[in-house]
N, C-alpha and C positions, 0 to 999 in steps of 0.2 A: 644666683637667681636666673641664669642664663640657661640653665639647663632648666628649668622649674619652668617659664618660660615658654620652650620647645616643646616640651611635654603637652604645655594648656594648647599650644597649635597644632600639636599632632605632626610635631617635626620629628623626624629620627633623631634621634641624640647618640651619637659613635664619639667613644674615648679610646684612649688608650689603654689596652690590659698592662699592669701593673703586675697580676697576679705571680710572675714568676720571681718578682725581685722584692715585694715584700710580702710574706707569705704570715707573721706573725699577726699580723691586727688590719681590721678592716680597712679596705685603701679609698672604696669606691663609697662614692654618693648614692647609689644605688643599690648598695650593700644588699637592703632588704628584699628590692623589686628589679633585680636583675631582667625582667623581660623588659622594662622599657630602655635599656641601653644594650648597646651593642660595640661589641670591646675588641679593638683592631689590636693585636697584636704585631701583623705585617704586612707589607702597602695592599697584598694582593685581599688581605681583609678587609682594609679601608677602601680598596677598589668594587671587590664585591656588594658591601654595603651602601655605596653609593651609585651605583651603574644599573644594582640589577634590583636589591632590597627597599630600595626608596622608592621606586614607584608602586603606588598601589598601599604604602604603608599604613598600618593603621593600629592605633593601641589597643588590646584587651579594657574595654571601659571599666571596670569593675577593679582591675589594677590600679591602673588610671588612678579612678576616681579617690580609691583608700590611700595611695601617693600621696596626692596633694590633699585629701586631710589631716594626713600627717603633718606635712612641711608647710601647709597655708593656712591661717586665721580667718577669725571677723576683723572687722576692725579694732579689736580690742586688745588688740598687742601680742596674742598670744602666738603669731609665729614669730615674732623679734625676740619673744623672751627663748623660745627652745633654738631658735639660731642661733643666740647668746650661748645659750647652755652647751649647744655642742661645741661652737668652738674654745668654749674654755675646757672642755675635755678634753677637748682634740690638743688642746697646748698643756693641757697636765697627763696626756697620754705621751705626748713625745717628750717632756720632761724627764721622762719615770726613763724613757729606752737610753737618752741621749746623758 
C-alpha cells in the first residue's frame, strides 16, 4: 500500500530492477503501468532519479488515474478482495516454480 500511497501524492516511486534475475514471470507491481515507477538498477540510477528526476515530477493523470482504479475500491471491499486474489496467486505461482 506504500507504493499506492506515493502514487495518490504524486511521489516518485523508484525500486529496484529485478528484470535481469528473474526474467520468467512478472516481478513488478507495476507490471502493467511501468510509467509510474522508475527501476534503479545501479546507485548511479538511483542517484539520477533522485537529484535530478524528482524535481518538477509529475504523473501522466490518465495513467494515474486507470492505476488506482484498478488496485483502489469504494468502500465495498472490492480492493481487499483482488489483493486477496493476487496474493494467493502470487503464492500458487511460486508453488508451481519452487
Amino acid at each position: 500500500t506504500t507504493m499506492i500511497e506515493a502514487v495518490i501524492c504524486g511521489k516518485m516511486v523508484i525500486t529496484p530492477d529485478y528484470s535481469d534475475l528473474i526474467n520468467d514471470r512478472d516481478w513488478s507491481f507495476f507490471q502493467h503501468y511501468p510509467q509510474l515507477a522508475r527501476y534503479a538498477r545501479r546507485l548511479e540510477d538511483l542517484e539520477k532519479y533522485l537529484f535530478q528526476e524528482a524535481q518538477g515530477f509529475i504523473y501522466d493523470a490518465q495513467i494515474k488515474n486507470d492505476f488506482l482504479n484498478e488496485y483502489l475500491s469504494t468502500t465495498s471491499g472490492g480492493a481487499r478482495l483482488r489483493a486477496e486474489s493476487a496474493i494467493i496467486e502470487t503464492i500458487k505461482d511460486s508453488a508451481n516454480i519452487y
